[in-house]
Each structure stands twice: as structure tokens, then as C-alpha cells.
C-alpha positions in Angstrom: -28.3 13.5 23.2 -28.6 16.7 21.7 -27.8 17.7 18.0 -25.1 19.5 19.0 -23.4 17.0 21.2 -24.4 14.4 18.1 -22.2 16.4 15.7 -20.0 17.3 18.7 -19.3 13.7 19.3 -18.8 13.0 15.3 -16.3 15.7 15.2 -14.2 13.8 17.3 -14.9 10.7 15.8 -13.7 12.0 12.3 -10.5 13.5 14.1 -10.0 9.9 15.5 -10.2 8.3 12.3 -8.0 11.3 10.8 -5.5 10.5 13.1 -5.2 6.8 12.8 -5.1 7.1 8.9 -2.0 9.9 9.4 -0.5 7.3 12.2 -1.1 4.7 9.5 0.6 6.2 6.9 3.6 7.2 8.5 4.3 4.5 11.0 2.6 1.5 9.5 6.2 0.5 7.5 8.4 0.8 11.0 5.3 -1.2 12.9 5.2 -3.8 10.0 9.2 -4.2 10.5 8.8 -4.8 14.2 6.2 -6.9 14.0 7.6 -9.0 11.5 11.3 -9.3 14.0 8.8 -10.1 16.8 6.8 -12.6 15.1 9.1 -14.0 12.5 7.0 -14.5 9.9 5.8 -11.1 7.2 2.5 -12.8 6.4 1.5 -12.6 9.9 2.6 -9.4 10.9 1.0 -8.1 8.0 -2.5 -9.4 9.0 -1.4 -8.1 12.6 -1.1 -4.6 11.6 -4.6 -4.4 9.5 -6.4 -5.7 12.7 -4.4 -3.7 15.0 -5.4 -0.6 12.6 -9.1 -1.9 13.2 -9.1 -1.9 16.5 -7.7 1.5 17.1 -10.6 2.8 14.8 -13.4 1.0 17.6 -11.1 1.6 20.5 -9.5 5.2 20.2 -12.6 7.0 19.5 -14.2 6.2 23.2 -10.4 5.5 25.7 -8.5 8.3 24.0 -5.5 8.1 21.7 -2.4 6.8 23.3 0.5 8.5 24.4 2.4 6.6 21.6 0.5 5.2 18.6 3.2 3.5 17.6 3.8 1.4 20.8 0.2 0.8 20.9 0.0 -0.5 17.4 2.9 -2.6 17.7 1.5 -4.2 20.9 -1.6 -4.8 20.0 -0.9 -6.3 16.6 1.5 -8.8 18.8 -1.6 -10.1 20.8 -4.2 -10.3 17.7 -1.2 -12.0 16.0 -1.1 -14.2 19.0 -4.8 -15.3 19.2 -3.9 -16.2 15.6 -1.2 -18.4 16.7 -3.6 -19.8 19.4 -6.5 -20.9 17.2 -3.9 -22.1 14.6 -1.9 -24.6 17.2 -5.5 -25.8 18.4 -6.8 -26.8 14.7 -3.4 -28.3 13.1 -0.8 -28.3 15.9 0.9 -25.4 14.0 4.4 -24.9 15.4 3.3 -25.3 18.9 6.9 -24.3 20.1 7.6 -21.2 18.0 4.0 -20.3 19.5 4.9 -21.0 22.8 7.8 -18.8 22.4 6.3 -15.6 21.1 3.1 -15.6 23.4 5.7 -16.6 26.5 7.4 -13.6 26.3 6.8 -10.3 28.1 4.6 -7.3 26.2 5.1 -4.4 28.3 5.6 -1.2 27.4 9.3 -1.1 28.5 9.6 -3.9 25.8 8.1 -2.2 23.3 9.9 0.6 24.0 13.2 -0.8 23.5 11.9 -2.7 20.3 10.8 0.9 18.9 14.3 2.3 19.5 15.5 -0.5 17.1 13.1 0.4 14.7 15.2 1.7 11.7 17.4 -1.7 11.9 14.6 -3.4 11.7 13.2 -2.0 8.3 16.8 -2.8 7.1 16.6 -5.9 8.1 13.4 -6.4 6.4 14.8 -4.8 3.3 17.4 -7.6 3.5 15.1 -10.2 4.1 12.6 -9.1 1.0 16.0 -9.2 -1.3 16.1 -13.3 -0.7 18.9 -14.1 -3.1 16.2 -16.9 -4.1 14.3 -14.3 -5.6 14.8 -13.1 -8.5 15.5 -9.2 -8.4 12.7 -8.2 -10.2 10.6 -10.0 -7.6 13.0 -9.0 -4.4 13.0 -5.6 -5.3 8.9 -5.5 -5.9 8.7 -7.4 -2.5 10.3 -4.5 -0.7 8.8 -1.9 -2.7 5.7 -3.1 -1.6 6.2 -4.5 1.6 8.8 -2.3 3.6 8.2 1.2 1.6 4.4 0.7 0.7 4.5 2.0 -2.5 1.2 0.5 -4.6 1.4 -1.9 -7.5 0.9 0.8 -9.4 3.7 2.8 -8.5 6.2 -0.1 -8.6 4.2 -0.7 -11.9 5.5 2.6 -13.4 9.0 2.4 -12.4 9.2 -0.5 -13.7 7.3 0.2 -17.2 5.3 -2.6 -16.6 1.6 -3.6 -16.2 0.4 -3.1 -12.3 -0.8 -7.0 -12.8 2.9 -8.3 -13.4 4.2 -6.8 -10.3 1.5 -8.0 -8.1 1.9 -11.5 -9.6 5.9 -11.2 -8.8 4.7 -10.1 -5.1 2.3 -12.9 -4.7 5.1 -15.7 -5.7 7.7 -13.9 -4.2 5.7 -14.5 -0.9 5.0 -17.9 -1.8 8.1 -18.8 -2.2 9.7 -17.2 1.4 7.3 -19.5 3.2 8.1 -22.5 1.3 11.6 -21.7 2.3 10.9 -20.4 5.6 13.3 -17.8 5.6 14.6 -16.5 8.8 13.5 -13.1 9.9 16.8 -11.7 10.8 19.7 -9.6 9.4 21.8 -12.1 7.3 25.1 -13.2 8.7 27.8 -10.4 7.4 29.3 -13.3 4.9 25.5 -13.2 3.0 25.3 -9.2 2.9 27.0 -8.4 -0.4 24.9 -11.2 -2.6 22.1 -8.9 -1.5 23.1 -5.5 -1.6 22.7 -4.8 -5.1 19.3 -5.7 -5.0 18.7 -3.4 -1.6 20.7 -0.8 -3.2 18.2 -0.8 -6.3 15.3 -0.6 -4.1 16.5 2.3 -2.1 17.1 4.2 -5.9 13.2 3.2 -6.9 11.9 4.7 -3.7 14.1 7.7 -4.4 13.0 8.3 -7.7 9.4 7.5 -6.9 9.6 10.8 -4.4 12.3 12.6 -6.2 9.8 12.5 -9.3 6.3 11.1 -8.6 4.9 9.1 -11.2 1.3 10.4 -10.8 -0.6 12.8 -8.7 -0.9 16.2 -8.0 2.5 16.8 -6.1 6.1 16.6 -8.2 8.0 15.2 -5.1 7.1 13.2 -2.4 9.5 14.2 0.5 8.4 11.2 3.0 9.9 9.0 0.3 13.3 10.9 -0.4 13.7 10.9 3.0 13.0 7.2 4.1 15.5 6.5 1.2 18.4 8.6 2.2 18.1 7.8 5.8 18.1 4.1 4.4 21.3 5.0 2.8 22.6 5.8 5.9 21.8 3.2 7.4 23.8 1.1 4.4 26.8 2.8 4.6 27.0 2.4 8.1 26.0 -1.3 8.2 28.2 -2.1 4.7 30.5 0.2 4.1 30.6 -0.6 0.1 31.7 1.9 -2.6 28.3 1.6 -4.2 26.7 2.5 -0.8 28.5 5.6 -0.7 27.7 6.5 -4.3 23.8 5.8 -4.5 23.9 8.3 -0.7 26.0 11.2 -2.6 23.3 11.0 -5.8 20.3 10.8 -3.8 22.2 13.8 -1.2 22.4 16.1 -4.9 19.6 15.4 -6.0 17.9 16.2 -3.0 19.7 19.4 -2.5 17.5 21.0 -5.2 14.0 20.4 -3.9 13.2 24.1 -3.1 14.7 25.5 -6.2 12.3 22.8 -8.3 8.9 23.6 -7.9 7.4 27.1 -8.0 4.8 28.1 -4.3 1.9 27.1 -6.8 3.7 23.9 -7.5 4.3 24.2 -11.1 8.0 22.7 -11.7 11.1 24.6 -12.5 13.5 23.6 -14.9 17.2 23.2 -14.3 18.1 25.7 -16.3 16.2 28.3 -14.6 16.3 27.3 -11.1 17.3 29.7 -8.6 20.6 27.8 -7.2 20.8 29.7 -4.5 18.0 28.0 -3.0 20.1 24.8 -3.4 20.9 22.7 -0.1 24.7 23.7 -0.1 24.9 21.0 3.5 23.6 18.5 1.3 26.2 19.1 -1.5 29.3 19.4 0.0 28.0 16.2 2.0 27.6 14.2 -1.2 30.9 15.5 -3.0 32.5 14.1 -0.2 30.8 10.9 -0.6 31.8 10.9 -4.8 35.3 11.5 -3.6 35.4 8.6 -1.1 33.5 5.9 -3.4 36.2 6.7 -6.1 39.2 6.9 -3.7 38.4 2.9 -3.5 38.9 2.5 -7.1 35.9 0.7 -7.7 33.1 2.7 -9.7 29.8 1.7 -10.1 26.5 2.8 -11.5 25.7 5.3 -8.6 28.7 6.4 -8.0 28.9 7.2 -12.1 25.3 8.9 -11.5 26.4 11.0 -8.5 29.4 12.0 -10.4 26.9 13.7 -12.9 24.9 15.2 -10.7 28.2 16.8 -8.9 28.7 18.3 -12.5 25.6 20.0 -12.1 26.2 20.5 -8.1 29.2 23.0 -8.9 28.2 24.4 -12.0 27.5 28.5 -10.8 25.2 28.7 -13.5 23.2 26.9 -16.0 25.6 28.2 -18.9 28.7 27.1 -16.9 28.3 23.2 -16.7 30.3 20.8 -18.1 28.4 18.9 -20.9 31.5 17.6 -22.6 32.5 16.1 -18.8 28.8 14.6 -18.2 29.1 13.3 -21.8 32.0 11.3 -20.7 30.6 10.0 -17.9 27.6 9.1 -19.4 30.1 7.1 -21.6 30.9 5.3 -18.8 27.5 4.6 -16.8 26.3 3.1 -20.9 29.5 0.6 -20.4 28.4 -0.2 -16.8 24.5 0.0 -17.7 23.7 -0.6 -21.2 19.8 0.6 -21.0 18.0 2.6 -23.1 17.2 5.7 -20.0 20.8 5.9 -20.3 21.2 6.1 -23.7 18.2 8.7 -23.6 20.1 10.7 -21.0 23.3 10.6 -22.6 21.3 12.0 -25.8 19.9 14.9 -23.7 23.7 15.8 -22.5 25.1 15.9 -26.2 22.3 17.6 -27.5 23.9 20.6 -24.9 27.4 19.5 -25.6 27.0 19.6 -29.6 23.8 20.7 -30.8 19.4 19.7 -30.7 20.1 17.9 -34.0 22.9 16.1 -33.0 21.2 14.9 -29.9 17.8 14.3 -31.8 19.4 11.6 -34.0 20.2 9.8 -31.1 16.8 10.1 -29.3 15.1 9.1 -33.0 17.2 5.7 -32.9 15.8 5.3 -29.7 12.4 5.5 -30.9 13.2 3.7 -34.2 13.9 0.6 -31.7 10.9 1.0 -29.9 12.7 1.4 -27.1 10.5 3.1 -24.3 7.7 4.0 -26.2 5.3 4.3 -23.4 7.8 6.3 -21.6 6.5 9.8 -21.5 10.0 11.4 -20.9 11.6 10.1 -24.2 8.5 12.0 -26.0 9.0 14.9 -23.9 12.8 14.8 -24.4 12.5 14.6 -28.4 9.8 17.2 -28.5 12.4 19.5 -26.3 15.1 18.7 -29.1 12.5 19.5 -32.1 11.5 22.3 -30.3 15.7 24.0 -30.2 16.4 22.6 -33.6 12.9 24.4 -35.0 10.7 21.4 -35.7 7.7 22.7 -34.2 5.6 20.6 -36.1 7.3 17.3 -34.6 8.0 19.2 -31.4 4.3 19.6 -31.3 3.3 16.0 -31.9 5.9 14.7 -29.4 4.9 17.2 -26.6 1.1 15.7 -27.5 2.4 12.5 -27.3 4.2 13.0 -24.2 0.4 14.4 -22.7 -1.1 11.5 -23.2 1.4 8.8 -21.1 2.0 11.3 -18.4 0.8 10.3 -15.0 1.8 13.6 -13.0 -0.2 17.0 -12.8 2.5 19.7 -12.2 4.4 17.6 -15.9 0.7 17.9 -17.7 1.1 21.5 -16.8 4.7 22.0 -18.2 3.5 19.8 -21.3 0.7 21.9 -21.9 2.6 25.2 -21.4 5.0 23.9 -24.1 2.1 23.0 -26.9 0.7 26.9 -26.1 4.4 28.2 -26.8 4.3 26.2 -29.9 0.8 27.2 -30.8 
């Protein structure tokens, strides 16, 4: 073979390869979903997917990349799970009749197929099963972070504000425990979906936030995640019609609505206050005040539905100087009643520092950092250095913003932070 065919041939090796990874990494959760209903069992289905990942790497390279990766994944991680099943039931009799089951039934494509077109129940169902209300929802909502949405330990780490090692201990028992219960691989009967929903509910927020406002990297959002999120809204209200449903779908609908006003084309971010609002996704707003209307029409109001209520404030504000600080004060009032935490209280510090004035919100940020509340939290730094800075206090405004550098994760904030400390300089 030539040199040229050599590199020829490598080419479309590394094209393969680049094609499974970008298969991987946007399929991977729905394939792990429908493997796990297929199967009935997540520990399985995860070993399924690596090996039918490997095989695709040996195989697609030489026979060509299927018509539909997915389907192909999803069948072939059926049969290696399978020969699993096979060798198990020959060494220790391992459920011989569940086995029986799974390998008896027909893999063809029209099955796959129709399993695929169920694919977005199945990652609900999945999100149900992860929020076992034998968990605890730490662990059921670290479970699904990692399992459904594959965020990293990391990730789930940072939104948490804990160490990457106490998450992947949560996952690891979390696990543990599912198998020792054997819990069924199926959407809970309709009686068992509220216990769970406010742990699914949370989850869907974390994966929001996590693309709304990326923790680390180079990027601010990451749009694969606010999407999955909101179309697992959807899926929620249409499954469970609750008022909470409806009001974690209109916040994560508003908050969305900004993403091209937020970042600049060389990705730098934009601040509220000076982001072009015409730019703003007016679909997605009247959408989600519609959905703040019906989750209060019920007369039950919840966190979300508290949070999307705020972000409406900003939704119908014209401009920047035309929002209603003394209204998202009072709500704020409310969501500390309903959600005593100290990122509310910080938030609710932010608004009356625009409601009154930087000094009156900057004693309320300093008894949050008398407390030692948060104080690995970047944005509480950032938020008191933003307050020094409008009150004058450009030495502390200084040391915050420095502060605020060093526990940031994210480029495009480092960027903003250091553009601050040159303004102060």
C-alpha cells in the first residue's frame, strides 16, 4: 500500500472514530435508556453500551457506518449484553428465566425501530427509576445526573458545592442499593409518581443550570443540556400535569429565551443590563408566561413557579431601567419562606441592592459571608465585589473580584472577572 492510500485509509479511520465519539455523545443517554427497558437491569445496559461503543470503533471503520447509529448501538449492546447473560446462567444459574426471556425475543430492526420511537419515555422512565424513593435525594438526584444526563462527577460535584469524591460515593451506593432491591425497570404505577417528582423535578433544574451556566470550560452555555431539560419538562407536564411541572418549564422557557442576547460572537458574556432584548426569544416568553399564569391559577405555588415568576419580571421589563425590583423583592420574600438557602438569600440581596441601594444590599451579602455561608462559591464573591464596586469600595471590590478569580471554573466568567479588576485598576 502506498503512502498515500496509508494516510488515505487513516483519514477515514479518524473520521470513523470522530463519528462514533459525536454518535456517542449525543445518543449514548437515549441508547442507555433503551437498553436499560430492554434488559431490565442499568448495570447491564451500562456495560452494554461501552462494548457496543467498542465494537463500532473495530467494525465501522472496515463495513461502513450504518444507516442509523443509534439502532445499531442499541442492537448490538442487546446481544453483547446477552452473551453476558449466557456465560452468567452457565457459571451460577443466574436468573435463567429472565435470560431466557430477553435472548427469546426478536432483535430485528423493525423492533428496534419501534423501541427508538419510544425513546424519550424511556429516558423519563429512567429518570423515574434513578429517583427510587429509597434513595435519598441527594443520591437519586446524583444517580440521574450521572446516569440518564451524563454529566461528570465533577459537574454534579459543582452544583452541588461538594467534593467530586462525595458524589461518586452517593452514585456507587445508590447503585448498590437498586440491586439489592431489585427495582423494576418501568415507569412507576401513576399512584407512586408524585413521591418522586420532586426529586425528578430537581434534576431537570441541575441539568438546566449546568447548560444555562456552565460550571467550567471554555463555553458559558451548553445548549444540548438546556434543551434535553426543557424537552424533559415537556415530557413532565404531559406525563404529570403538577403545578410545579408547569412552573420549573416557564423558568427554564425565560431563561432560555435570552441565550443570544447573553454572550457576545467572541463568546465573552453579556450582562442583563446591557443585553440587546430584542434578540430575546419572544416564542419562548409568551410560552412560559402562560405557563406562570396556569401554575398559579391552581393555587398552589412552589419554588419554580416562585423562580419563573421572577424571571417573568425580567421577561416584560422593556428595558433594564424599567424592571420591577420592589416586585422581585417580594417574591424573593416568598421563594426564602418556601426555600430557606443561602443562594436565595444571596439573590434576594442582589435584587434589594437595585431596589434600595449597593450598601443596603452589601450588608446583606456581608452576613452571608460573616456565616460562612458559600464561601467557595464564586458568585457570592463576584456579587459583593459588584456591590463594593456601586457603593465605591474599590479596594474591597478589588479583593472580592480576586477572590471571585480564583474559585471560578468557567473561561468567558474569568474574562468578565478580569475585565472588572482592570476597571478597578
Amino acid at each position: 500500500m502506498s503512502t498515500a492510500e496509508q494516510r488515505s485509509r487513516a483519514g477515514e479511520t479518524d473520521d470513523v472514530s470522530r463519528l462514533v465519539e459525536s454518535t456517542y455523545r449525543t445518543e449514548s443517554r437515549r441508547v442507555l435508556a433503551t437498553l436499560v427497558r430492554l434488559l431490565g437491569d442499568l448495570e447491564l445496559a451500562e456495560e452494554a453500551l461501552q462494548e457496543a461503543v467498542r465494537v463500532a470503533l473495530e467494525r465501522w471503520p472496515a463495513d461502513g457506518v450504518p444507516s442509523n447509529p443509534r439502532s445499531w448501538l442499541v442492537s448490538t449492546g442487546r446481544f453483547k449484553a446477552i452473551d453476558v447473560l449466557r456465560r452468567r446462567s452457565r457459571v451460577d444459574h443466574w436468573d435463567n428465566e429472565r435470560f431466557e426471556a430477553i435472548a427469546g425475543a426478536s432483535a430485528d430492526d423493525a423492533e428496534m425501530e419501534r423501541a427508538l420511537e419510544h425513546i424519550p419515555d424511556d429516558q423519563l422512565r429512567l429518570v423515574f427509576i434513578c429517583c427510587h424513593p429509597d434513595l435519598s435525594q441527594d443520591a437519586q438526584v446524583a444517580l440521574t445526573l450521572r446516569e440518564v444526563c451524563d454529566l461528570t462527577t465533577e459537574e454534579i460535584a459543582r452544583a452541588y458545592h461538594v467534593r467530586a469524591s462525595t458524589v461518586a460515593q452517593r452514585i456507587v451506593r445508590a447503585k448498590a442499593l437498586l440491586r439489592r432491591k431489585n427495582a423494576p425497570v418501568e415507569l412507576p404505577a401513576a399512584a407512586e409518581l408524585p413521591a418522586r417528582l420532586d426529586a425528578v423535578l430537581r434534576t431537570v433544574y441541575l441539568v438546566f443550570n449546568e447548560g444555562y451556566m456552565a460550571s467550567a470550560g471554555a463555553a458559558i452555555t451548553r445548549t444540548d443540556l438546556t434543551g434535553e431539560a426543557i424537552r424533559l419538562g415537556r415530557l413532565l407536564v404531559a406525563l404529570l400535569p403538577d403545578p410545579e411541572a408547569y412552573g420549573l418549564l416557564a423558568l427554564m422557557l425565560l431563561q432560555d429565551s435570552r441565550r443570544e442576547a447573553r454572550i457576545t460572537a467572541e463568546g465573552d458574556i453579556i450582562l442583563l443590563e446591557d443585553q440587546d432584548r430584542s434578540l430575546w426569544n419572544r416564542e419562548q416568553i409568551v410560552e412560559g408566561l402562560a405557563l406562570v399564569e396556569r401554575a398559579v391559577a391552581t393555587g398552589t405555588v412552589g419554588g419554580y413557579t416562585v423562580q419563573a415568576a421572577i424571571a417573568a419580571e425580567h421577561a416584560v421589563a422593556a428595558e433594564y431601567s424599567a424592571t420591577r425590583w420592589a416586585r422581585i423583592v417580594s417574591l424573593y420574600d416568598l421563594l426564602l419562606r418556601i426555600e430557606p438557602t443561602p443562594v436565595v438569600e444571596l439573590n434576594r440581596a442582589v435584587a434589594v441592592g437595585m431596589r434600595d441601594s449597593a450598601d443596603d444590599g452589601l450588608r446583606l451579602v456581608n452576613e452571608i459571608l460573616s456565616r460562612g455561608d458559600l464561601a467557595e462559591f464564586h458568585l457570592l464573591h463576584a456579587a459583593h465585589a459588584d456591590l463594593c464596586r456601586r457603593a465605591g469600595r474599590r479596594e474591597e471590590a478589588r479583593v472580592s473580584y480576586a477572590r471571585a478569580l480564583e474559585l471560578v471554573g468557567q473561561e468567558p466568567e474569568r474574562r468578565l472577572l478580569r475585565r472588572r479588576l482592570r476597571e478597578l485598576a
